[in-house]
N, CA, C and O atoms as a MOPAC input file, in Angstrom:
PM7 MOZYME 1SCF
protein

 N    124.60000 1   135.42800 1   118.63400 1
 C    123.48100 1   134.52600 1   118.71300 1
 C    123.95600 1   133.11500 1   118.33800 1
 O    124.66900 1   132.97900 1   117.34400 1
 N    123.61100 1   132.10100 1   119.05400 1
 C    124.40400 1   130.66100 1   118.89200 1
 C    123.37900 1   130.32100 1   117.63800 1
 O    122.27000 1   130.80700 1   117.41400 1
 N    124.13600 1   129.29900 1   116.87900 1
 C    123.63900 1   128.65300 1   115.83200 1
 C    122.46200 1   127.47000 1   116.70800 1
 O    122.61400 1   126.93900 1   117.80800 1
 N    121.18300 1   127.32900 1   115.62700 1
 C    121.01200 1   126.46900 1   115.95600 1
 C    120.68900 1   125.28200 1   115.49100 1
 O    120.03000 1   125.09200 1   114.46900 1
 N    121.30500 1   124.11800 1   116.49100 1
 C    121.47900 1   122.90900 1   115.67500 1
 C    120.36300 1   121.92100 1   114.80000 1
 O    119.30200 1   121.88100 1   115.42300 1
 N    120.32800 1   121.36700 1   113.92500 1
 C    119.47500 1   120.74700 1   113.29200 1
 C    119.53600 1   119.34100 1   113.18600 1
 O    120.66500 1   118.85700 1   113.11200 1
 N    118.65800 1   118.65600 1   113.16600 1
 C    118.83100 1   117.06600 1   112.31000 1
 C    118.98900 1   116.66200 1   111.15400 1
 O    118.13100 1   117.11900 1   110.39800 1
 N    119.64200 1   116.06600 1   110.72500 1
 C    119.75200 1   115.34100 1   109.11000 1
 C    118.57700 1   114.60300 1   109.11200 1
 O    118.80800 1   113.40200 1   109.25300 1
 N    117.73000 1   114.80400 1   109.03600 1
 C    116.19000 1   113.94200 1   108.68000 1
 C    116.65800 1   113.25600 1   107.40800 1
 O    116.75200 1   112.02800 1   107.41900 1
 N    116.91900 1   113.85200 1   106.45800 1
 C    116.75700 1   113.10100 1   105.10800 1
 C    118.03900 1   112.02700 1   105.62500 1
 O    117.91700 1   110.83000 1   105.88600 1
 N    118.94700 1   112.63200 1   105.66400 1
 C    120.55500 1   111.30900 1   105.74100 1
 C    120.10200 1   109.99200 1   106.50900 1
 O    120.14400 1   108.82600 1   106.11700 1
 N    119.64900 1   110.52500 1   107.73600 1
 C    118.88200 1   109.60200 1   108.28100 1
 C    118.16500 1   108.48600 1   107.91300 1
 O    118.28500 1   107.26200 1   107.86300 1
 N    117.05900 1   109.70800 1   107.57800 1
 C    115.57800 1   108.20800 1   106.77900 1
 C    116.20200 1   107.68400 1   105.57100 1
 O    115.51400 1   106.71200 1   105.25700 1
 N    117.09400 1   107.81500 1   104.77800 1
 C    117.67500 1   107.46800 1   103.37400 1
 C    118.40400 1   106.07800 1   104.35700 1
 O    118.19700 1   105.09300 1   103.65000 1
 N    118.90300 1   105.76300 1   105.22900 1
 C    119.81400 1   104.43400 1   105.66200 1
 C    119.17500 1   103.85000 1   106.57400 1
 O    119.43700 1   102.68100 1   106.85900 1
 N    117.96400 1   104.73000 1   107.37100 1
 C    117.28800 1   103.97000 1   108.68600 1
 C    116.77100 1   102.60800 1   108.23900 1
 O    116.65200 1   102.20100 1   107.08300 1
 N    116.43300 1   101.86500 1   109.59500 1
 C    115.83600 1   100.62400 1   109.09000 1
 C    114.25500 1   101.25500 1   109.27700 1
 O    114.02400 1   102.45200 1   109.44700 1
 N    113.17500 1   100.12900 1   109.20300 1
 C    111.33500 1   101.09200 1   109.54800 1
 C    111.54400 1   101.26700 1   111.15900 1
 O    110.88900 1   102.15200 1   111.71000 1
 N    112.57800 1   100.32700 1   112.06700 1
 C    111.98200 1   100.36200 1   113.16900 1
 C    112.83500 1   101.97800 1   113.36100 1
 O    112.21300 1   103.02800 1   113.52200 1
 N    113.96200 1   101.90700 1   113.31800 1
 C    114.37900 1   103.17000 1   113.06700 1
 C    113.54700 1   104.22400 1   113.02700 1
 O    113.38100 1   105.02600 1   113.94500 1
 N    113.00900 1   104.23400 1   111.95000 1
 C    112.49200 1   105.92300 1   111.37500 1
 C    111.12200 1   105.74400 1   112.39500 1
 O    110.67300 1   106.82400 1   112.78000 1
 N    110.31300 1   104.37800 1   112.94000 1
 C    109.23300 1   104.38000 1   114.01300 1
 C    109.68200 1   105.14600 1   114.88400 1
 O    109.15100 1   106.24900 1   115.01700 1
 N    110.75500 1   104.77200 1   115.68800 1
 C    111.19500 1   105.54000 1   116.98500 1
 C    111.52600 1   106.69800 1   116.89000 1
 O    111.43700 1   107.44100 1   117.86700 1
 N    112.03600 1   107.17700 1   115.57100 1
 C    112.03300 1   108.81400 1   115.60600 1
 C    110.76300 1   109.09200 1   114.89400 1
 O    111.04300 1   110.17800 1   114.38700 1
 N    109.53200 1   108.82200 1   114.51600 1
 C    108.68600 1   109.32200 1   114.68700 1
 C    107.66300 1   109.45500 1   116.27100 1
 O    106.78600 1   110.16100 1   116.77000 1
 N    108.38200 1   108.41400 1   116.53000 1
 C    107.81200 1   108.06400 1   117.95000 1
 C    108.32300 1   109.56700 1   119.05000 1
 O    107.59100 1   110.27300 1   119.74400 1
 N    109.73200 1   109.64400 1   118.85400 1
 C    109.88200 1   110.64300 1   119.94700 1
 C    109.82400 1   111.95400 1   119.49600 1
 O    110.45800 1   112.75100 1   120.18700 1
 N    109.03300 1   112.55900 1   118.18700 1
 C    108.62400 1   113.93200 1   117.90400 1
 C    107.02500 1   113.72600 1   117.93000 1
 O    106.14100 1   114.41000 1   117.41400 1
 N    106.93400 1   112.25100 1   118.90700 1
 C    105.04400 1   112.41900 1   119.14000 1
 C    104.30200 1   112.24800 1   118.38600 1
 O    103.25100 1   112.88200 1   118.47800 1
 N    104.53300 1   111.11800 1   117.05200 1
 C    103.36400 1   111.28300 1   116.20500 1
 C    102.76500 1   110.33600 1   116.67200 1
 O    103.26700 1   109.33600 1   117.18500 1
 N    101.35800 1   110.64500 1   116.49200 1
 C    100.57000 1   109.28200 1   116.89200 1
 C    100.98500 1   107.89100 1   115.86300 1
 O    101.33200 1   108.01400 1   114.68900 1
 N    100.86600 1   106.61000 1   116.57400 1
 C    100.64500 1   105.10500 1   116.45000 1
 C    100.52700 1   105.25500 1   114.89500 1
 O    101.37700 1   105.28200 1   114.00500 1
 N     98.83500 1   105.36500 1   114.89500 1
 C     98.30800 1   105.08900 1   113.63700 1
 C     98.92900 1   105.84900 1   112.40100 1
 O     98.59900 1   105.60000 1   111.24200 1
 N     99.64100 1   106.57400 1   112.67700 1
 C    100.04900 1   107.33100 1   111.26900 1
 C    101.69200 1   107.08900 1   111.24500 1
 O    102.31400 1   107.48900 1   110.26000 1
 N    102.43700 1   106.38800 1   112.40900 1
 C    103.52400 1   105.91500 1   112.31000 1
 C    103.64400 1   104.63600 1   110.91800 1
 O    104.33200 1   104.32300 1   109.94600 1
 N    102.31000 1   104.20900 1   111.76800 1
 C    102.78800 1   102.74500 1   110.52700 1
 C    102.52800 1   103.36300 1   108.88900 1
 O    103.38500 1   103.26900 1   108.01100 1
 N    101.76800 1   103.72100 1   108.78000 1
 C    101.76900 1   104.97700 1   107.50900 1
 C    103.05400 1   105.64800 1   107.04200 1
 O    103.50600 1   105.54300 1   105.90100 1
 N    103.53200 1   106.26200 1   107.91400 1
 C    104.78200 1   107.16500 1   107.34100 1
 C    105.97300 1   106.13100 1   107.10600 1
 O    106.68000 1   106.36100 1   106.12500 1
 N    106.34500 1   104.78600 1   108.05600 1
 C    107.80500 1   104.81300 1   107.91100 1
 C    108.02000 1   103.49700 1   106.50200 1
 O    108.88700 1   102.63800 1   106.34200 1
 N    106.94600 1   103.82300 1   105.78400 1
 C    107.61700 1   103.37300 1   104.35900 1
 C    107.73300 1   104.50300 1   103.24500 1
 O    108.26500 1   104.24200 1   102.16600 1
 N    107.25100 1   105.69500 1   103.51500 1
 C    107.16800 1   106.80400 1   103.00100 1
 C    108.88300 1   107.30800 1   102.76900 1
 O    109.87800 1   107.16700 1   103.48000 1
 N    108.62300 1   108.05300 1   101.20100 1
 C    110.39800 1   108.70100 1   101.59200 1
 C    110.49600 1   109.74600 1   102.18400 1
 O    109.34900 1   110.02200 1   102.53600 1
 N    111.21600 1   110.56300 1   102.54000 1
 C    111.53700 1   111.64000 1   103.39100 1
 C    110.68500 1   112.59700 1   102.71200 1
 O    109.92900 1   113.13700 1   103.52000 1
 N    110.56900 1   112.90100 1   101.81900 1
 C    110.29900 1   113.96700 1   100.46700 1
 C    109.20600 1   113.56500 1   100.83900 1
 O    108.84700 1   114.52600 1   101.52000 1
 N    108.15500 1   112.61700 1   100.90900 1
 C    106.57100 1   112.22500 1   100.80100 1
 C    106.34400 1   113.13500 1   102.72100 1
 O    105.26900 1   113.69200 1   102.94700 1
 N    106.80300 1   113.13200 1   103.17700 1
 C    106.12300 1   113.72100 1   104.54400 1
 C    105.66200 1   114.57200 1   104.53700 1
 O    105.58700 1   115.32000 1   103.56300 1
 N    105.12800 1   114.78400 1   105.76100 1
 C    104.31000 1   116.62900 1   105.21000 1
 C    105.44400 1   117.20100 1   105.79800 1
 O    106.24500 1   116.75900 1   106.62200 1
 N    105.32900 1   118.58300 1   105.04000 1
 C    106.54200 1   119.74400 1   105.72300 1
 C    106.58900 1   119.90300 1   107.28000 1
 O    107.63300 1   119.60700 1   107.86100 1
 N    105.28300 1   120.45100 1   108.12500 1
 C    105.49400 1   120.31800 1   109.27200 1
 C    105.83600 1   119.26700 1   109.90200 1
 O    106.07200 1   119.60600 1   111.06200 1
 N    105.99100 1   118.16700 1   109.76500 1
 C    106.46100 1   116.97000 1   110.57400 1
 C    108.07500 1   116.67100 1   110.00700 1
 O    108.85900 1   115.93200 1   110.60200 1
 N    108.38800 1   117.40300 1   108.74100 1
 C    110.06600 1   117.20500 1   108.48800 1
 C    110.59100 1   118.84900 1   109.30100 1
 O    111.61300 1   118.76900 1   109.98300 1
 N    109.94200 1   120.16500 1   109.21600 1
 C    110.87800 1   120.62500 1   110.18400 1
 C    110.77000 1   120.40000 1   111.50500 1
 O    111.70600 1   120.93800 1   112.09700 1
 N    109.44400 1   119.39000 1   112.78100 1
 C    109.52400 1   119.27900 1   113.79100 1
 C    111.15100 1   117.70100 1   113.99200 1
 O    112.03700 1   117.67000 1   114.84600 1
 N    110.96000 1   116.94500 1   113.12300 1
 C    112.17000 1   116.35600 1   113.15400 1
 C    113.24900 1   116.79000 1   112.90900 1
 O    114.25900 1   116.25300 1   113.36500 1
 N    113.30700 1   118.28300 1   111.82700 1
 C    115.20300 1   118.75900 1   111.95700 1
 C    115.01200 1   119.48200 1   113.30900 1
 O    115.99600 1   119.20700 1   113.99500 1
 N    114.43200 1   120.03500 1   113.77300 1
 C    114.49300 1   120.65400 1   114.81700 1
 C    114.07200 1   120.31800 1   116.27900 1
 O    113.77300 1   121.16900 1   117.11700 1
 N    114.08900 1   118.86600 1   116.49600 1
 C    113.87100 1   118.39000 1   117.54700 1
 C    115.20700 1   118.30600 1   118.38700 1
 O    114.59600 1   118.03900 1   119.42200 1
 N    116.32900 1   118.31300 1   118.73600 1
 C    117.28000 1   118.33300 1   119.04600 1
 C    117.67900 1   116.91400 1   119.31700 1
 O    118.62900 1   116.63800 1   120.05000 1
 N    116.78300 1   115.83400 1   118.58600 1
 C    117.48100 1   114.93300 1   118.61500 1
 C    118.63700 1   114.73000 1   118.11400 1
 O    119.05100 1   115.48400 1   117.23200 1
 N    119.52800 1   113.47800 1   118.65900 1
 C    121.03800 1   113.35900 1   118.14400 1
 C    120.88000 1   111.55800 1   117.47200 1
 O    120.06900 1   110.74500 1   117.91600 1
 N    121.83300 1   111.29300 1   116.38700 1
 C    121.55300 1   110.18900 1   116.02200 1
 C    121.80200 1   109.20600 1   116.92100 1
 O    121.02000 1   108.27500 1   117.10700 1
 N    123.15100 1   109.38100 1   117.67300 1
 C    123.19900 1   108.30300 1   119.17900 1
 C    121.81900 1   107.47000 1   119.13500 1
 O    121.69400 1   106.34900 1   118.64200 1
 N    120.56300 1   108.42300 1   119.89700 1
 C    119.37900 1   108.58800 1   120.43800 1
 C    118.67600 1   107.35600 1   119.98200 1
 O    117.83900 1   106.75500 1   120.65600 1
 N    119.18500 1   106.93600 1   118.46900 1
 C    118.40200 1   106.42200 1   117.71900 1
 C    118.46200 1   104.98500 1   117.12600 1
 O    117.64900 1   104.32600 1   116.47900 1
 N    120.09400 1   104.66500 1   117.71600 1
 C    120.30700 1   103.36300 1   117.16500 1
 C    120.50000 1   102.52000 1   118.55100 1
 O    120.71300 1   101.30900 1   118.51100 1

């Protein structure tokens, strides 16, 4: 059974800039209004379901800068 791959969410949001962590909230679909909400938040403050739909989105960091 292949491993499957994950995101560093935390490594990530710990160095992203806000527009950063916007666009990866942007491409796991969160709505607008709760973007501007989350991306001053620390990783740890998110809700659980929205930190495992980001390790497990198959995004790659490329994607993101």
């Amino acid at each position: 059974m292949p491993k499957i791959g994950t995101f560093d969410g935390a490594g990530f949001w710990k160095n992203a800039y806000a527009h950063q962590r916007g666009k990866l909230l942007k491409l796991v679909k969160v709505p607008e209004d709760q973007i501007i909400a989350l991306v001053n938040k620390q990783y740890s403050e998110l809700p659980p379901a929205l930190k495992y739909d980001i390790e497990t989105s198959g995004i790659q960091k490329k994607d993101l800068f």
